[in-house]
C-alpha positions as CSV (number, residue, x, y, z in Angstrom):
1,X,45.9,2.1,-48.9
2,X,43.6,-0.5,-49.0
3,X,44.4,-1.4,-45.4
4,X,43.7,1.9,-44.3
5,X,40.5,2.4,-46.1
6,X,39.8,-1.5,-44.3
7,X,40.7,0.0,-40.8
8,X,38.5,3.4,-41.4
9,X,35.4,1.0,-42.3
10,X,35.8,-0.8,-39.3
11,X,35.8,2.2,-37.1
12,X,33.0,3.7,-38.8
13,X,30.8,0.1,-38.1
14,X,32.2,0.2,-34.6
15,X,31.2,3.9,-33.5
16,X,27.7,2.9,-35.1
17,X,27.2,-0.4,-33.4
18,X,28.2,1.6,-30.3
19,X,26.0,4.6,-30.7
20,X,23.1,2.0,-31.4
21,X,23.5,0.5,-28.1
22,X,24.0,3.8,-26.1
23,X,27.7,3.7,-26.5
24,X,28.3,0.6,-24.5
25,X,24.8,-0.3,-23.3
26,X,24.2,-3.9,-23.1
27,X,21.8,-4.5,-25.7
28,X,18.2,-4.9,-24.3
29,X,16.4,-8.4,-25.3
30,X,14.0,-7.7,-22.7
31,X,10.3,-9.0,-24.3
32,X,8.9,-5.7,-23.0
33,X,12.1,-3.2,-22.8
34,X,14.5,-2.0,-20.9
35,X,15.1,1.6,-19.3
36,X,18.6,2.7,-19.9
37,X,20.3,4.5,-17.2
38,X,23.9,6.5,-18.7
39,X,26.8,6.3,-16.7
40,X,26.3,9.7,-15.2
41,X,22.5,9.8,-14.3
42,X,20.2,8.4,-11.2
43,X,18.1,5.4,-11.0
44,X,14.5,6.9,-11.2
45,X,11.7,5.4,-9.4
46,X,8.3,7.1,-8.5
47,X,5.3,7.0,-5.6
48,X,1.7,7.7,-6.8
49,X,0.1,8.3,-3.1
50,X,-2.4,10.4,-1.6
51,X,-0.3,13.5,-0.2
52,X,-3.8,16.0,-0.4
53,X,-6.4,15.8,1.5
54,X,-8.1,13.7,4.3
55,X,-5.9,10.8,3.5
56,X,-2.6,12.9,3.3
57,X,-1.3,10.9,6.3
58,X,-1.2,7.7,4.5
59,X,1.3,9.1,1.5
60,X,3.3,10.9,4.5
61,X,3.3,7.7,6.1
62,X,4.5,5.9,3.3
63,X,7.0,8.2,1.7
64,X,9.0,8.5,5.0
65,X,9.0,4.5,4.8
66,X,10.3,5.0,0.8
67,X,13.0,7.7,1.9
68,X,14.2,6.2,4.4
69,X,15.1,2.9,2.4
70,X,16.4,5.0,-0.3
71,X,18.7,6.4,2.4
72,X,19.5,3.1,3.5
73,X,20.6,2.1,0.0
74,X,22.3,4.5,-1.3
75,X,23.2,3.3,-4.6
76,X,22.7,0.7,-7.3
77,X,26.0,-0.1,-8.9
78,X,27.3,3.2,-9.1
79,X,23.9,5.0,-9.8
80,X,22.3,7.3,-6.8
81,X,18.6,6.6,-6.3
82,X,16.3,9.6,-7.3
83,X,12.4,9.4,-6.0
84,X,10.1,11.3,-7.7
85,X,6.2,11.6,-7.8
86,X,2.9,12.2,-8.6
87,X,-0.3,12.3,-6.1
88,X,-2.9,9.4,-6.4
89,X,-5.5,11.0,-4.2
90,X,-7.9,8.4,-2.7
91,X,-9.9,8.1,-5.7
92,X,-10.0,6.9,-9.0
93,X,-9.6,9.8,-10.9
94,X,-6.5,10.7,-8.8
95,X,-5.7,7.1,-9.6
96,X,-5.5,6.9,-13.5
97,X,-4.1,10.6,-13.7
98,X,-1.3,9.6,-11.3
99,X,-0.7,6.7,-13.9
100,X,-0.8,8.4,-16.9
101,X,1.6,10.4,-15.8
102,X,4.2,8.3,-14.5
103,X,3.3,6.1,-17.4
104,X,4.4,8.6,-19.8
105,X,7.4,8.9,-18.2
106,X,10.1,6.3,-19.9
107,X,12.6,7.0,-17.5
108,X,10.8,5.5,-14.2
109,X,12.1,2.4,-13.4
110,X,9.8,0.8,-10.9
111,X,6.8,2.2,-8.6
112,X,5.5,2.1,-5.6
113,X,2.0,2.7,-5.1
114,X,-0.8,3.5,-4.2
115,X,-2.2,4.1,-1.3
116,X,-6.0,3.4,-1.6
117,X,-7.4,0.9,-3.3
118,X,-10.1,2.4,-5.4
119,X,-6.7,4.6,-6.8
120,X,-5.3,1.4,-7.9
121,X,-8.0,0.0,-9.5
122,X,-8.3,2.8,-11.6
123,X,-4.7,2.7,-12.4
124,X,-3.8,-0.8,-12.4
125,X,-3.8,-1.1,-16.4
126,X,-2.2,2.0,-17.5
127,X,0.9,1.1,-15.3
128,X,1.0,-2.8,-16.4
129,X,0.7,-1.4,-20.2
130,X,3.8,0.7,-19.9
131,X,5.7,-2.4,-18.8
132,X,6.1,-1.0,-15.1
133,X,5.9,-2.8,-11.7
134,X,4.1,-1.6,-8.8
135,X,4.3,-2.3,-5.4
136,X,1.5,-1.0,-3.0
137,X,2.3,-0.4,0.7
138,X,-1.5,-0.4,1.3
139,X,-4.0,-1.6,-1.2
140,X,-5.8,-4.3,0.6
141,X,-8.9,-5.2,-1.8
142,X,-9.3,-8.6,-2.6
143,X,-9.9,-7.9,-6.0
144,X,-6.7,-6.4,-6.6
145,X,-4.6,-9.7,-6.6
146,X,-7.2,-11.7,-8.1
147,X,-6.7,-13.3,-11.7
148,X,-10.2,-13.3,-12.1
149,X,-10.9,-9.9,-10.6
150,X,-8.8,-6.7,-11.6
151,X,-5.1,-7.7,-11.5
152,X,-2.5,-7.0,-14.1
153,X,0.7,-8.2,-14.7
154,X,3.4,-6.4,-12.8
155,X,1.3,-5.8,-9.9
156,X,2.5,-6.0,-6.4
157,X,2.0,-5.1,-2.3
158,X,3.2,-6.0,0.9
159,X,0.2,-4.8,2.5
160,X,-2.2,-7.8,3.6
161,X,-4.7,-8.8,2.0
162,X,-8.2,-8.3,3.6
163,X,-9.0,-11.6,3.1
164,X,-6.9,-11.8,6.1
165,X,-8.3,-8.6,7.9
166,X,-11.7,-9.2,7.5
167,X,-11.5,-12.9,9.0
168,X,-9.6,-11.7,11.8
169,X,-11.3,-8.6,12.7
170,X,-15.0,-11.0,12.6
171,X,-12.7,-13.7,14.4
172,X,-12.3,-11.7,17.2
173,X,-15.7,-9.9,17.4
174,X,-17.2,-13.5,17.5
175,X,-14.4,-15.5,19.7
176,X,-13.2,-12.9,21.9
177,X,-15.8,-10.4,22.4
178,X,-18.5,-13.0,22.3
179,X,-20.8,-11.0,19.9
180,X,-23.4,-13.1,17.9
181,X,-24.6,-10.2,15.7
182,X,-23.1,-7.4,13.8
183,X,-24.0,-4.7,11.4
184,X,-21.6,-2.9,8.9
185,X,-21.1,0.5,6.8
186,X,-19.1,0.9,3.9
187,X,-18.1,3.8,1.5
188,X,-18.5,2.3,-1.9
189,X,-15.3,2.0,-2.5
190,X,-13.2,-0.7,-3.1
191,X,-11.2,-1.6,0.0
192,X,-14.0,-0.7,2.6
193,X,-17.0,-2.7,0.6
194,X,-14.8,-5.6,0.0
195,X,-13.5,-5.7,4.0
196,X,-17.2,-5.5,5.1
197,X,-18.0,-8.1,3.1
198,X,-15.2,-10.3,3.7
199,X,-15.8,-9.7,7.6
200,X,-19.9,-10.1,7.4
201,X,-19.2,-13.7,5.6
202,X,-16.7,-15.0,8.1
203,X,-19.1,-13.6,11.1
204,X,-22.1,-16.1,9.4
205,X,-19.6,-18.9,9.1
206,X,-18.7,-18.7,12.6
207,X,-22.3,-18.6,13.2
208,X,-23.4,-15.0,14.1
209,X,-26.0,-13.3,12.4
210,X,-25.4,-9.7,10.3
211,X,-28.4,-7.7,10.8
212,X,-27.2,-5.0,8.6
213,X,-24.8,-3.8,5.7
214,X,-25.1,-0.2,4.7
215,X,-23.3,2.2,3.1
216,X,-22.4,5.9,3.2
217,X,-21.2,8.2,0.3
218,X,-17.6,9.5,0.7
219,X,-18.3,13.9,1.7
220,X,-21.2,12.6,4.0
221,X,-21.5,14.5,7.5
222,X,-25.3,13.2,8.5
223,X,-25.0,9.8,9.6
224,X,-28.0,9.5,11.5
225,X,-30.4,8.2,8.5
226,X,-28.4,5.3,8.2
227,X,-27.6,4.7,11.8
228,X,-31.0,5.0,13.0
229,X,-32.1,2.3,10.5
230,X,-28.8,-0.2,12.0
231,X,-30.0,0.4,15.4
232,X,-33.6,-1.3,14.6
233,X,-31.9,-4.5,14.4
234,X,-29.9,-3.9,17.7
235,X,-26.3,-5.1,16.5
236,X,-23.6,-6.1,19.4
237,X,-21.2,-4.7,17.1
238,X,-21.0,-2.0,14.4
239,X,-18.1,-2.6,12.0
240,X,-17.3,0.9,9.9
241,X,-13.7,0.3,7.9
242,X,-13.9,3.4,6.4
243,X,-11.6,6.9,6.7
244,X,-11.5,10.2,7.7
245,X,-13.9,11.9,8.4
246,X,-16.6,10.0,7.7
247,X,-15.4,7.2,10.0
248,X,-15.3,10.2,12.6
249,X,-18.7,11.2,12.2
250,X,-20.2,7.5,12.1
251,X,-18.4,7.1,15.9
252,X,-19.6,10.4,17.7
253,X,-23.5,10.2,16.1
254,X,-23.8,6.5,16.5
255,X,-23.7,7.9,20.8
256,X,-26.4,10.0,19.9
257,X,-28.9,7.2,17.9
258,X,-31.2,5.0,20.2
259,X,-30.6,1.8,20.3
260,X,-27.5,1.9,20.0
261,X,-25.7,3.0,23.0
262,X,-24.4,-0.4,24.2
263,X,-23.3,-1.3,20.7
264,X,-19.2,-2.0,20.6
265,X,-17.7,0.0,17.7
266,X,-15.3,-1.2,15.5
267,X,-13.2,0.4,12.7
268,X,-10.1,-0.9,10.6
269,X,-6.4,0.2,9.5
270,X,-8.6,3.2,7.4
271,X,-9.4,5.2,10.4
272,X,-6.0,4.0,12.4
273,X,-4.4,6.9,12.3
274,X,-3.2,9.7,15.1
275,X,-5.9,11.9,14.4
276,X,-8.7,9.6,14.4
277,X,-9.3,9.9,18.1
278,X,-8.5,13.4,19.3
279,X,-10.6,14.4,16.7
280,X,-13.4,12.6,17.4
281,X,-13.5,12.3,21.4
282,X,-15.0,10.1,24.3
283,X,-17.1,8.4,21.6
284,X,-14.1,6.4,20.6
285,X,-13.0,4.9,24.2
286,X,-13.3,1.6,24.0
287,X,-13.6,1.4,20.3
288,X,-11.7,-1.4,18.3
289,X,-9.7,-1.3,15.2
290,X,-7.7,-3.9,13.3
291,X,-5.1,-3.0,11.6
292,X,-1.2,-3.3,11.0
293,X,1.2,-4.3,13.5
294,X,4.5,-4.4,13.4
295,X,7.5,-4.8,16.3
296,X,10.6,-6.2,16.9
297,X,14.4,-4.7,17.5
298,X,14.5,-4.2,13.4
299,X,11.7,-2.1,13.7
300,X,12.8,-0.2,16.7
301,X,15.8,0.6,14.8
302,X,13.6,1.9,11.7
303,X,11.4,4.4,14.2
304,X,15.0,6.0,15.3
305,X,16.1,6.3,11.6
306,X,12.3,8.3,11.1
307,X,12.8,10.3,14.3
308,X,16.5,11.3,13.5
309,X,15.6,11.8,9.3
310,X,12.0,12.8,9.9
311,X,11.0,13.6,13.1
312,X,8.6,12.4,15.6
313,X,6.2,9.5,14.5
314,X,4.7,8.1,11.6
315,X,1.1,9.2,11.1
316,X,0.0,5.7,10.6
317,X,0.6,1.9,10.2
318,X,1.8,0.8,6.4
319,X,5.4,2.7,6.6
320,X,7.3,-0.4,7.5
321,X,5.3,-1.6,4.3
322,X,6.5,0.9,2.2
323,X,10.2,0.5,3.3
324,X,9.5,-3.2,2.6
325,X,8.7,-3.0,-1.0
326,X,11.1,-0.3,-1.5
327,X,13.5,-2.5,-0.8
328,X,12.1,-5.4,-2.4
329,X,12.0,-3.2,-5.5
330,X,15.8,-2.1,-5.9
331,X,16.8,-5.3,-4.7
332,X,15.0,-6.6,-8.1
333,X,16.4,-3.4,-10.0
334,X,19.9,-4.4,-8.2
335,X,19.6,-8.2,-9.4
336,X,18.5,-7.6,-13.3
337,X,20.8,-4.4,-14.4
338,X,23.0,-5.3,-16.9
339,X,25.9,-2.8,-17.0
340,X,28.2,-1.8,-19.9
341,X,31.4,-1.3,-20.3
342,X,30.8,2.9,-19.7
343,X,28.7,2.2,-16.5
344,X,25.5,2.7,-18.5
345,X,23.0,0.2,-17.3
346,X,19.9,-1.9,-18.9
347,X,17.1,-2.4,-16.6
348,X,14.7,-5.5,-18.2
349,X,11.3,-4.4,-17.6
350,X,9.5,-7.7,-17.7
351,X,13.2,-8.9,-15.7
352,X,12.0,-7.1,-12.4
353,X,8.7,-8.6,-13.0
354,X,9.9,-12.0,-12.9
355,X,12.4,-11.1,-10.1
356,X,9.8,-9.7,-7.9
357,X,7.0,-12.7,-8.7
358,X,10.3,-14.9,-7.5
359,X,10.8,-13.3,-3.9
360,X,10.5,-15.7,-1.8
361,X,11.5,-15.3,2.4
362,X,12.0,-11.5,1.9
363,X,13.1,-10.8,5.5
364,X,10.9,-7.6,6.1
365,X,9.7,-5.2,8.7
366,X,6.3,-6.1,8.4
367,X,7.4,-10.1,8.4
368,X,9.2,-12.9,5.7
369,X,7.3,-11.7,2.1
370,X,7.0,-14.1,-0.5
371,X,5.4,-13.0,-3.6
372,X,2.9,-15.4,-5.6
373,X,1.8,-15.2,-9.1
374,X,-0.9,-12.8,-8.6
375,X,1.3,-10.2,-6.7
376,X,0.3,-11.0,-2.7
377,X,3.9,-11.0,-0.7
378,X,2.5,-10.6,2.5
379,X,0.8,-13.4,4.6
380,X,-1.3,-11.2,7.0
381,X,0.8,-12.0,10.0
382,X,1.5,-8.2,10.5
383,X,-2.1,-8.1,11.7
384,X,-3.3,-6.9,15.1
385,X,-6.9,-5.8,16.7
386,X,-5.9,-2.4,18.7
387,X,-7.9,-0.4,21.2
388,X,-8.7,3.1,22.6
389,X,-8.5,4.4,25.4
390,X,-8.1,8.3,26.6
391,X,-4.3,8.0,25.7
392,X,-5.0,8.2,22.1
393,X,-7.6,11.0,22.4
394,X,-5.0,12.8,24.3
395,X,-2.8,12.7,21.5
396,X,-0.9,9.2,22.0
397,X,-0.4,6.8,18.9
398,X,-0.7,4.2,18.1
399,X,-2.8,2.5,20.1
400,X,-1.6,-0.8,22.3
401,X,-2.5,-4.2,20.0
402,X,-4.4,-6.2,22.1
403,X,-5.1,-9.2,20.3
404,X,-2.8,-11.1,17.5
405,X,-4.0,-14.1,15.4
């Protein structure tokens, strides 16, 4: 009897030690937690990217990058892959509401996002609270991988940094086009004030003078205040990295504004997009842009996969980006699960932070990633300056890269 009642204790203890660990969940000693996946559900990770509005093409360009990989992969030891997500608009509002949502949401593994910067400066600390990682196909600011400026822990792109794009794009405006002065516009936000100035600095290092830097406000259609007051110091060059449509409108008025009819024109990756130039005509021919470049046979292999699974092209240049730290992101979800003996897996929170910082020679799309403390994988090599012609207005993208560093 007392053997039985010995034997009925132990079973008890057992079924509760099982229940307590999910009923045959590794226990988590993650220091910030662990998302537990049971045996029958999907790995969950989410976007937050801008799929309304004027900057819809970038989240179109980056989810086909994100489905595709997802298609690619498959599984994750015996879990499918579901993607869900939440739109992070090209602002900062869209930004932190994106995050709080998908921060409230324990089951998300991993993100990837956003697209714009000013989204993820606004969300950047809500997601590294919740004990997530984010990888962004397209933030570019400076500031955003910056210990001293508004990184947090678990932060992440593949995207360059426009530390890189703003030297190049001044590099070739002062070596190649042979331009000793320049003037620039910004939007106020994030990536396009922090590209002008990057690009304005390295222009006065090389030795050219910057007779102007002014900005616009985002909804603006009137450029002509602030182009007339740029033409009275008769730039060589106007440098805009700003978006749709107020990139558009800067382009065709600037024909209009006197003294500044022989001025080159100059945009970034923002306004590198297939709409960019049939919707804003002749003014564009012979207009430069820098921007992401990508090529080889891996890459040639990824368009088919979008043509057969999506159809046509992609609408603009940080999708091989986005298939790049979706991969990059299961392949840390792939590395850290701890499985049970029912198939129910642990996934370490702070385990696919420290597997991610640790990427090093990631063979990419978009080049060999390696990620450093502060989240930059890229090294800007996937950097090109592109220009128009009437191809593009008639409907042809991307452009043809005409200059690498």
């Amino acid at each position: 009897m007392k053997k039985f009642l010995w034997l009925s204790s132990l079973m008890v203890v057992t079924a509760m030690a099982l229940a307590a660990c999910g009923g045959g969940a590794p226990a988590c000693e993650d220091p910030i937690g662990c998302v537990e996946v049971a045996p029958d559900e999907p790995i969950r990770i989410a976007y937050m990217l801008t799929t309304s509005g004027a900057t819809a093409f970038l989240g179109e360009d980056s989810i086909g990058g994100i489905e595709i990989a997802v298609s690619d992969r498959g599984e994750i030891k015996g879990h499918t892959i579901e993607l869900v997500g939440e739109d992070s608009g090209c602002s900062a509002e869209g930004g932190q509401t994106a995050a709080q949502a998908v921060a409230s949401d324990t089951t998300i593994v991993g993100v990837i996002g956003t697209n714009c910067s000013s989204a993820a400066t606004a969300a950047i600390q809500t997601i590294s609270e919740a004990g997530l990682s984010m990888i962004s196909p397209s933030n570019t600011a400076p500031a955003l991988t910056d210990a001293d400026g508004t990184w947090q822990p678990g932060y992440f792109r593949t995207a360059h940094n426009d530390l890189f794009q703003g030297r190049i794009a001044a590099e070739f405006v002062y070596n190649e086009l042979g331009a000793r002065s320049v003037a620039t516009i910004h939007d106020g936000s994030p990536y396009a004030d922090q590209l002008q100035e990057v690009f304005a600095s390295t222009f006065v290092e090389l030795g050219g003078t910057v007779t102007a830097q002014e900005a616009v406000n985002v909804g603006d259609t009137d450029m002509n205040a602030v182009l007339t007051s740029i033409a009275s110091g008769s730039p060589e060059v106007l440098y805009f990295p700003i978006f749709e449509p107020e990139a558009n409108f800067v382009a065709a008025q600037s024909q209009d504004v006197p003294g500044l009819e022989d001025t080159i024109l100059m945009g970034a990756d923002a306004s590198l997009t297939a709409s960019f130039a049939p919707d804003t005509g002749d003014a564009v021919v012979g207009m430069y842009q820098s921007g992401p470049f990508v090529s080889g046979d891996a890459y040639d292999e990824f368009l088919a996969k979008w043509a057969d699974q999506i159809g046509g092209v992609p609408p603009s240049g940080f999708h091989a980006f986005a298939y790049d730290g979706t991969n990059m992101l299961l392949d840390a979800i792939d590395s850290v699960a701890q499985e049970g003996s029912d198939g129910t897996l642990s996934i370490g929170r702070q385990a696919i932070r420290d597997a991610l910082t640790s990427t090093s020679g990631f063979n990419g799309l978009s080049g060999n990633l390696s990620c450093g403390e502060t989240g930059d994988c890229a090294t800007g090599e996937a950097l090109a300056v592109f220009e128009i012609t009437q191809d593009e207005i008639d409907g042809n993208f991307p452009p043809t890269a005409i200059w690498t560093p």
